[in-house]
OpenMM code with the backbone's topology and positions (N, CA, C; nanometers):
from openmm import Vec3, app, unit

residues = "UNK UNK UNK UNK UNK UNK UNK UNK UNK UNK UNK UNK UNK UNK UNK UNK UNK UNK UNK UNK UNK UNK UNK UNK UNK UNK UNK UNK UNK UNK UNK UNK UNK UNK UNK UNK UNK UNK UNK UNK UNK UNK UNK UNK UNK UNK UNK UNK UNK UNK UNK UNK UNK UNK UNK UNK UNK UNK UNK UNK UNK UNK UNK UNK UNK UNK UNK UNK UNK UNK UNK UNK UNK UNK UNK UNK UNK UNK UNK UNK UNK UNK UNK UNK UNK UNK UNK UNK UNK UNK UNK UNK UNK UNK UNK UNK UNK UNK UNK UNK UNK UNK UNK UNK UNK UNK UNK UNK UNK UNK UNK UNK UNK UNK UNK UNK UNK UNK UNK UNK UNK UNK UNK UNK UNK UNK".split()
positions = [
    Vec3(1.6666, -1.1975, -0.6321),
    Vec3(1.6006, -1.2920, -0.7198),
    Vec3(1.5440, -1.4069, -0.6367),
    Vec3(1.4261, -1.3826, -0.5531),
    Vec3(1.4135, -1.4554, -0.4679),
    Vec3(1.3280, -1.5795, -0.5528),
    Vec3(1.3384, -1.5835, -0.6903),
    Vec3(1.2445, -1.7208, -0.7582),
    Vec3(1.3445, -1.8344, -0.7701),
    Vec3(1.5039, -1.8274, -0.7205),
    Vec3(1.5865, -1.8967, -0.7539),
    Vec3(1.5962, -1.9552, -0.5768),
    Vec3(1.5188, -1.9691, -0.5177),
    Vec3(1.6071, -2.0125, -0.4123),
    Vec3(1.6489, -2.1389, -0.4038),
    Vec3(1.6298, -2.2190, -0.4813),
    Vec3(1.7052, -2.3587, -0.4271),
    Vec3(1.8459, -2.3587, -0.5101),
    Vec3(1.8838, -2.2452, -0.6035),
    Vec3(2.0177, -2.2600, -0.6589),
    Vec3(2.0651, -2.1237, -0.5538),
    Vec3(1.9949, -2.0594, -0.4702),
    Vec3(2.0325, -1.9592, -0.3927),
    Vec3(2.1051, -2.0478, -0.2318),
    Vec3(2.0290, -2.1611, -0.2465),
    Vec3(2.0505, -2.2337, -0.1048),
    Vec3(2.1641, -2.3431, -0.1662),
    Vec3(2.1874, -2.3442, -0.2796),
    Vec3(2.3282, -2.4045, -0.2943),
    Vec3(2.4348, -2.3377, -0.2850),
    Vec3(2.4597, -2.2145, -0.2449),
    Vec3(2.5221, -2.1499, -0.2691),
    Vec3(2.5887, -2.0762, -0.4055),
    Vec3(2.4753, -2.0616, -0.4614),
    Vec3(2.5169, -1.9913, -0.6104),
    Vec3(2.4219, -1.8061, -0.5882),
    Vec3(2.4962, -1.7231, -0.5834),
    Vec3(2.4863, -1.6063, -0.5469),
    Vec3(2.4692, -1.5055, -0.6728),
    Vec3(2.5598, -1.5620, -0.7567),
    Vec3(2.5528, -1.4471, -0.8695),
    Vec3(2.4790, -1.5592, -1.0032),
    Vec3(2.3199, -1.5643, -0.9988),
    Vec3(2.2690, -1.6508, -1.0792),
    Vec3(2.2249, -1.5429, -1.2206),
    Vec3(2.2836, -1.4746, -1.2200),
    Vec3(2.2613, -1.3522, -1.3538),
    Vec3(2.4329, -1.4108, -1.4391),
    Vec3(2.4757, -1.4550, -1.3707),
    Vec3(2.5805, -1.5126, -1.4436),
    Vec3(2.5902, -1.6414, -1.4713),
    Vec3(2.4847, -1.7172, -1.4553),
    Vec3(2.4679, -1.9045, -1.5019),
    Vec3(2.4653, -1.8797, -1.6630),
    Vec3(2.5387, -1.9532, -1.7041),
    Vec3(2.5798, -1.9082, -1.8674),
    Vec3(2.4526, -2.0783, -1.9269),
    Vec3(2.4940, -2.1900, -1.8489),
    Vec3(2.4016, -2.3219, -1.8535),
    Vec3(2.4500, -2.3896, -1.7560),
    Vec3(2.4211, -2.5578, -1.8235),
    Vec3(2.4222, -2.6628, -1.7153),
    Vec3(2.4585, -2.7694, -1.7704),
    Vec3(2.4869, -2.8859, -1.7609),
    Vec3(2.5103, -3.0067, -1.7702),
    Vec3(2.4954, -3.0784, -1.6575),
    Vec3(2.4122, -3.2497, -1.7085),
    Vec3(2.3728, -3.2999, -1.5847),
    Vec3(2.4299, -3.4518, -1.6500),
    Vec3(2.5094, -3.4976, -1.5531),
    Vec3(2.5468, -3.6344, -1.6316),
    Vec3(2.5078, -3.7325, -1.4737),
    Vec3(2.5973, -3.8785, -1.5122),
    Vec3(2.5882, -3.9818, -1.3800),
    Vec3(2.7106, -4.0357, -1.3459),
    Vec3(2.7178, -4.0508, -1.2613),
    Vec3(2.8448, -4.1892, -1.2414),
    Vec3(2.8218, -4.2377, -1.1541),
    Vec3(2.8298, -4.3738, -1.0960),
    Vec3(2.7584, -4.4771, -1.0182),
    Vec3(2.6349, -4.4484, -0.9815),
    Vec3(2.6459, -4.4326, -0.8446),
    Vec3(2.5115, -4.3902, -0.8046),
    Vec3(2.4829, -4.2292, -0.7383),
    Vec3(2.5949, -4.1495, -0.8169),
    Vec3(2.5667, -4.0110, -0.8304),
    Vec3(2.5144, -3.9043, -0.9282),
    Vec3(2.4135, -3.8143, -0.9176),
    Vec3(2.4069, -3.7306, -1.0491),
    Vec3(2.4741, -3.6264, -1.0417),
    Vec3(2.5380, -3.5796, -1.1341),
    Vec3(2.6180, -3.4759, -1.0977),
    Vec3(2.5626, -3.3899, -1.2113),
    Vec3(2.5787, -3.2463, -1.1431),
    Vec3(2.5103, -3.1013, -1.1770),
    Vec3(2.5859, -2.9857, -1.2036),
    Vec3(2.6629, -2.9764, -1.2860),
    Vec3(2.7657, -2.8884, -1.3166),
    Vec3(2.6917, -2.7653, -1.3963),
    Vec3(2.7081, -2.6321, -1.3027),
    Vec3(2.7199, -2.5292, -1.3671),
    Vec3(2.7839, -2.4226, -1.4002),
    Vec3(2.7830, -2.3739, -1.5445),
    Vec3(2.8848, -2.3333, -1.6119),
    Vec3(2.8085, -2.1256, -1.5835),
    Vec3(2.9420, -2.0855, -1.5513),
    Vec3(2.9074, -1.8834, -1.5833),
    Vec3(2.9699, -1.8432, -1.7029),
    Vec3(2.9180, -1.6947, -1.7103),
    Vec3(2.9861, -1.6402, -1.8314),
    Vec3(3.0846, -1.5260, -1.7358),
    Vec3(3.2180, -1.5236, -1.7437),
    Vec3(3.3537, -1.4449, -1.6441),
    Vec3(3.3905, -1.3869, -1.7761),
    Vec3(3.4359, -1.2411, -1.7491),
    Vec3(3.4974, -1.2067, -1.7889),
    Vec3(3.6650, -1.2304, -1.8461),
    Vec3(3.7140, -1.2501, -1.9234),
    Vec3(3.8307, -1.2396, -1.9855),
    Vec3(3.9258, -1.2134, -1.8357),
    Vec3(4.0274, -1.2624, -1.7940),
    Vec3(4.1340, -1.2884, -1.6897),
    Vec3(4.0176, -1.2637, -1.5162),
    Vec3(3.8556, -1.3025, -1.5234),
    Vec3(3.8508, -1.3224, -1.3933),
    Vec3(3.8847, -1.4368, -1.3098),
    Vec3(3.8839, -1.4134, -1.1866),
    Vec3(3.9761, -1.4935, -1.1041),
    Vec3(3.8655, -1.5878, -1.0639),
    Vec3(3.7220, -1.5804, -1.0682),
    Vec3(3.6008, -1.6771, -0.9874),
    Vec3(3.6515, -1.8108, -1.1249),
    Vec3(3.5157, -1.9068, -1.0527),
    Vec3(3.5573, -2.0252, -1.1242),
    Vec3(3.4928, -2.0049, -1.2262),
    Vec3(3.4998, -2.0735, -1.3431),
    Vec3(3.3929, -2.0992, -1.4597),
    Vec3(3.2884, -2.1651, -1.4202),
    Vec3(3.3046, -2.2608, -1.3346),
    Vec3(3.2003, -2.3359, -1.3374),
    Vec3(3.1471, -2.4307, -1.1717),
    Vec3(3.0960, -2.4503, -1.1215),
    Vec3(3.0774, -2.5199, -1.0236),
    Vec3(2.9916, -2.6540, -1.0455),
    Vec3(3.0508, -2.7694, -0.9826),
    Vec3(2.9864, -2.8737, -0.9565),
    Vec3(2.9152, -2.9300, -0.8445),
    Vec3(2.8017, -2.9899, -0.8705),
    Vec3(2.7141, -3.0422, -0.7380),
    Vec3(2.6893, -3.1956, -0.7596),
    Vec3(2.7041, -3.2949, -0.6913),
    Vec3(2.7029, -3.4175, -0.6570),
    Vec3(2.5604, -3.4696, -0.5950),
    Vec3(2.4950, -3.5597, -0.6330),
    Vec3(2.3329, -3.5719, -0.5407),
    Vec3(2.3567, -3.7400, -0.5577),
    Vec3(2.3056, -3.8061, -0.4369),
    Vec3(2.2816, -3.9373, -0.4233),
    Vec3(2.1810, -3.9530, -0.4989),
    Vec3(2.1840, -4.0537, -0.5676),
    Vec3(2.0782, -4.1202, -0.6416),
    Vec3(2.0078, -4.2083, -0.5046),
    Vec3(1.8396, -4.2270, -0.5309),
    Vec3(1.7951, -4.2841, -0.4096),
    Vec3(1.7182, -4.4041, -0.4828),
    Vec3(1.7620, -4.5572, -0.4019),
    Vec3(1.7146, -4.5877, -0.4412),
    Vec3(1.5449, -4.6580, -0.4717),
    Vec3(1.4717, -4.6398, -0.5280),
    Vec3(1.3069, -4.6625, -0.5671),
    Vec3(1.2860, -4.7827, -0.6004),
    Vec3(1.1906, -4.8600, -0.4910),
    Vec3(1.1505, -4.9779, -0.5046),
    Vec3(0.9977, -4.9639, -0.5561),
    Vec3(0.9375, -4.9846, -0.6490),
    Vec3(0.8139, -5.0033, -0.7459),
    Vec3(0.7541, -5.1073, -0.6748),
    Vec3(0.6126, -5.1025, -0.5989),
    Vec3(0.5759, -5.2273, -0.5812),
    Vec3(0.4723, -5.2757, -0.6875),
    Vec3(0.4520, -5.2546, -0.8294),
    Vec3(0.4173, -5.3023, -0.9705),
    Vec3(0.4973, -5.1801, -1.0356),
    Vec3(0.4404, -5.2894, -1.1637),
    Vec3(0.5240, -5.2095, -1.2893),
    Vec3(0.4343, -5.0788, -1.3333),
    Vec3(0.3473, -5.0728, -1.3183),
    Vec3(0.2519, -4.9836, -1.3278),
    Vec3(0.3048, -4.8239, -1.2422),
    Vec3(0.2920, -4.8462, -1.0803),
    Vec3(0.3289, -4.7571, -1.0211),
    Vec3(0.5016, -4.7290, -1.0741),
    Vec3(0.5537, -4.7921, -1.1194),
    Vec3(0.7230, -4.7546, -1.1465),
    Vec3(0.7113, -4.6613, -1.2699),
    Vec3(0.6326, -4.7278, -1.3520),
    Vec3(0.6346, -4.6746, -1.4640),
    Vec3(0.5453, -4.5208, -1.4813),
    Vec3(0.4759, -4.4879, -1.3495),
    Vec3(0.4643, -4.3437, -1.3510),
    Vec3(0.5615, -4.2700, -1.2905),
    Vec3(0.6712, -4.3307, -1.2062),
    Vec3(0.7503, -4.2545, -1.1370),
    Vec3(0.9181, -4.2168, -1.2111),
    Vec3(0.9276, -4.3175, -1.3288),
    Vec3(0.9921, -4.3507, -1.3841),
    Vec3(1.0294, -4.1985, -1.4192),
    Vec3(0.9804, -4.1020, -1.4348),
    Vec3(1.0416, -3.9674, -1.5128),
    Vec3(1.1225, -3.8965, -1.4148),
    Vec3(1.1444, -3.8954, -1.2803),
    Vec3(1.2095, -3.8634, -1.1989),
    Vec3(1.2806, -3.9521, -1.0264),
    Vec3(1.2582, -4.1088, -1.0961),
    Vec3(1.2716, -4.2080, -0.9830),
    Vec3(1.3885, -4.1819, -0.9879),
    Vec3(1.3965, -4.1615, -0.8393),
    Vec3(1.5453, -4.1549, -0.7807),
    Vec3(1.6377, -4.0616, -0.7069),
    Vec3(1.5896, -3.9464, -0.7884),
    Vec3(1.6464, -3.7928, -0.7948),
    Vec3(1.6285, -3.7386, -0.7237),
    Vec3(1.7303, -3.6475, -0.6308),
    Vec3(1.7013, -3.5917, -0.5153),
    Vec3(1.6158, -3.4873, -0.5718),
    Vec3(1.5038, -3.4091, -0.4718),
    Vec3(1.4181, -3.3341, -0.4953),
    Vec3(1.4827, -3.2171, -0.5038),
    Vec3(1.6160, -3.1783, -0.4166),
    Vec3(1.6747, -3.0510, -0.4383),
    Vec3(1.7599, -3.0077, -0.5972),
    Vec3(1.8071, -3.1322, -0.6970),
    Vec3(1.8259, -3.1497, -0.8216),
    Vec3(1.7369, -3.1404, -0.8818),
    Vec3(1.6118, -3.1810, -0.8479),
    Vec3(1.4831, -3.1835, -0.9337),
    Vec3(1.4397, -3.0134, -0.9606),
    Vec3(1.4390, -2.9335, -0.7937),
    Vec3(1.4139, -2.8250, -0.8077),
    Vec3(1.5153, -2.7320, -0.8158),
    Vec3(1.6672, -2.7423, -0.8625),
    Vec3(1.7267, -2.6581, -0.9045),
    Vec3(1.7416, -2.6852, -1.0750),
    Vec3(1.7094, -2.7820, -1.1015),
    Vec3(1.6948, -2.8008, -1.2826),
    Vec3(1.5829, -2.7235, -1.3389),
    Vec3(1.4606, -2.7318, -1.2767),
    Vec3(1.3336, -2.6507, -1.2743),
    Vec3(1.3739, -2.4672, -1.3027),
    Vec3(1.4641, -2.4129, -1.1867),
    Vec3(1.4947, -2.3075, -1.1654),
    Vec3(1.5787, -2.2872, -1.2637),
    Vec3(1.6925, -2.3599, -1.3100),
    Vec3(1.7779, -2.3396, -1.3944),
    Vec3(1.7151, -2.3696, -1.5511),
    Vec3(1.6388, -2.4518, -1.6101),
    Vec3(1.5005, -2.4179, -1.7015),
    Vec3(1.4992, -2.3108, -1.6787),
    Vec3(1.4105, -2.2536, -1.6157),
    Vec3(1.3220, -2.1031, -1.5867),
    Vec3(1.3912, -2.0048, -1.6685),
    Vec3(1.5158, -2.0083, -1.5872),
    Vec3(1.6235, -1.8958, -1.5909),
    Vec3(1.6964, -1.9573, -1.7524),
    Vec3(1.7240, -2.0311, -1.8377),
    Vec3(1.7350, -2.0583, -1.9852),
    Vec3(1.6229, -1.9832, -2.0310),
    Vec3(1.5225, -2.0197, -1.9851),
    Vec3(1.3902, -1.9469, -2.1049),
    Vec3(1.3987, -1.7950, -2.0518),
    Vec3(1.4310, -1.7609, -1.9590),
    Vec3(1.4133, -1.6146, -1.9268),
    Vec3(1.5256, -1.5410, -2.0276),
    Vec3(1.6399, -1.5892, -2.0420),
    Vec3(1.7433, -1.5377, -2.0834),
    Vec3(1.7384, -1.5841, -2.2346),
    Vec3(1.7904, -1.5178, -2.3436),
    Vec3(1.8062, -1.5309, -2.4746),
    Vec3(1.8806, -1.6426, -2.5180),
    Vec3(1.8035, -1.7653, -2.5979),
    Vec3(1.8772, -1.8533, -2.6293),
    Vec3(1.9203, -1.8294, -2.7430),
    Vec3(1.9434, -1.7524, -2.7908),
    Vec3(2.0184, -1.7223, -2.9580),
    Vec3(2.1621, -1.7825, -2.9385),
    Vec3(2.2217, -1.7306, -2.8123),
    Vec3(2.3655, -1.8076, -2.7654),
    Vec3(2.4125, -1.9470, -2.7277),
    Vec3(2.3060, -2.0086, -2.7336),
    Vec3(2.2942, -2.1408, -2.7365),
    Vec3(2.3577, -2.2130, -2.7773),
    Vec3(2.3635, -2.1145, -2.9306),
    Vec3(2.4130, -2.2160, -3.0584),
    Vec3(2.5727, -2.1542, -3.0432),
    Vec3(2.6122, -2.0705, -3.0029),
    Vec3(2.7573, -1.9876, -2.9772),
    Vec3(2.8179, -2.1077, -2.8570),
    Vec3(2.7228, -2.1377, -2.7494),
    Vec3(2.8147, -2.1901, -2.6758),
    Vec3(2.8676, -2.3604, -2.6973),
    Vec3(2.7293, -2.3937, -2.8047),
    Vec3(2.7478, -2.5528, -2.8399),
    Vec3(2.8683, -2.5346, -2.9566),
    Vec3(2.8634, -2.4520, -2.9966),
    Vec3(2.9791, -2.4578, -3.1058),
    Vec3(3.1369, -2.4535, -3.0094),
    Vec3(3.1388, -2.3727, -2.9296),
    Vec3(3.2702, -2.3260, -2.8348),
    Vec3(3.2800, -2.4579, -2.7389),
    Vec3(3.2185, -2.5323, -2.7526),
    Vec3(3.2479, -2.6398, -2.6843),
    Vec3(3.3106, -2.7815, -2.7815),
    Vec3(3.2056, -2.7830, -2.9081),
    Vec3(3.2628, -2.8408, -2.9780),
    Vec3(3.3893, -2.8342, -3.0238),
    Vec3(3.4624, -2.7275, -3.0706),
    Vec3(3.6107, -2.6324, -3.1027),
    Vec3(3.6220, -2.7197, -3.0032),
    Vec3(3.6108, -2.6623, -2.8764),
    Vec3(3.7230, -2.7117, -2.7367),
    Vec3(3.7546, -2.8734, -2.7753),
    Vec3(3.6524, -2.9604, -2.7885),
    Vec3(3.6598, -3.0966, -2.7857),
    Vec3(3.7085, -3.1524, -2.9047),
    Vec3(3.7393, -3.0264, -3.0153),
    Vec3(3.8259, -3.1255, -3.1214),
    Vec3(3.9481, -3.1108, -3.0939),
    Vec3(3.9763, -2.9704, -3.0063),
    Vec3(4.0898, -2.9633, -3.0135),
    Vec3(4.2101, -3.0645, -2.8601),
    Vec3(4.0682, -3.1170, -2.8044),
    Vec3(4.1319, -3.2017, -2.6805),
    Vec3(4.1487, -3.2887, -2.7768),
    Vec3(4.1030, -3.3713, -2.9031),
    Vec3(4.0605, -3.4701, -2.9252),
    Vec3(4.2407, -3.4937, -3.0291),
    Vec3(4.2215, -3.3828, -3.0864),
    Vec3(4.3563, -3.3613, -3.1387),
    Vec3(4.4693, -3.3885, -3.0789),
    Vec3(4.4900, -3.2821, -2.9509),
    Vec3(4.6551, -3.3189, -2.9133),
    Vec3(4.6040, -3.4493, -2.8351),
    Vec3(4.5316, -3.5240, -2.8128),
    Vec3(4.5700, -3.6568, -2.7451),
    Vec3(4.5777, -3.7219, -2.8561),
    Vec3(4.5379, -3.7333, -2.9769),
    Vec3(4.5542, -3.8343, -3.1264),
    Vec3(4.7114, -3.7972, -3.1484),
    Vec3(4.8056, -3.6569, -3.1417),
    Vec3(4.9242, -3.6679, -3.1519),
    Vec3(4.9857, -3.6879, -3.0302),
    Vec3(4.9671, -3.7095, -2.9377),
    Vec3(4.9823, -3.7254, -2.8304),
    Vec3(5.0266, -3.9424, -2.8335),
    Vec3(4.9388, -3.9614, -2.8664),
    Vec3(4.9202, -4.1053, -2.9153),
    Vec3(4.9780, -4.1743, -3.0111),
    Vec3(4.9815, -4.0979, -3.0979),
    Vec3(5.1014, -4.1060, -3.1988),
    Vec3(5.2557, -4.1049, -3.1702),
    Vec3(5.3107, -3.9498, -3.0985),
    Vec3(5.4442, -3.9543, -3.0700),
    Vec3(5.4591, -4.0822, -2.9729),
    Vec3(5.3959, -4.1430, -2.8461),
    Vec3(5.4054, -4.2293, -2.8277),
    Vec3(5.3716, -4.3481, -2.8614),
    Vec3(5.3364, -4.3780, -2.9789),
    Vec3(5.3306, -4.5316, -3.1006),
    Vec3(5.4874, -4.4867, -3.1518),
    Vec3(5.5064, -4.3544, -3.1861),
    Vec3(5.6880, -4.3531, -3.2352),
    Vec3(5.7571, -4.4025, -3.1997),
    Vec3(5.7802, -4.3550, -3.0826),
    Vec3(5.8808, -4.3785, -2.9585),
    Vec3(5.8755, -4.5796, -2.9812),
    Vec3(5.7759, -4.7166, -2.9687),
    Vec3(5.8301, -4.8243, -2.9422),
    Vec3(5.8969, -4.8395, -3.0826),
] * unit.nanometer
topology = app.Topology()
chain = topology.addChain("A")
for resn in residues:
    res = topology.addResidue(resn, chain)
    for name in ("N", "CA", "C"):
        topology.addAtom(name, app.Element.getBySymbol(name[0]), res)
């Protein structure tokens, strides 16, 4: 699949198995977490994370900032593995889309749960 190479040069090998992605921040990092679809008791990871310096962009007017503004900052190798990882969403059937936003939601009520009793037995306890 030589149209993937910048998620090929991250070391992601089996890109027939990128299930999606999530891209969040924290300080001055973006972080690029991607999620596979594993079989039931496989041993690989679910998911791998990638870390990119945010760089920082000095605008000399508001004018020039405000065209750069849609990708100021972002390393170009994040820029072009989001591109690739796009590609590869539209190539693949999003009908599951809605399967995996739901399986995530489940997951997060049910974190959301045992820490609310979690929180509770310890309000008991003083």
């Amino acid at each position: 699949m030589s149209e993937y190479t910048t998620l090929q040069a991250m070391g992601l090998t089996e890109i027939d198995s990128i299930s999606h992605y999530k891209l969040s921040n924290k300080d001055d990092q973006e972080i690029l977490k991607i999620y596979f679809k594993r079989p039931e008791g496989s041993t690989l990871p679910n998911s791998s994370s990638f870390c990119f310096e945010r760089n920082k962009v000095v605008a000399a007017d508001s004018k020039a900032q405000a065209q750069s503004s849609k990708n100021s900052g972002s390393d170009p190798v994040l820029i072009g593995a989001i591109d690739e990882l796009n590609s590869l969403s539209k190539a693949h059937n999003n009908g599951d889309r809605r399967a995996i936003l739901l399986n995530e939601l489940d997951r997060l009520e049910q974190v959301m749960a045992s820490k609310i009793r979690e929180l509770r037995e310890d309000l008991a306890r003083i």
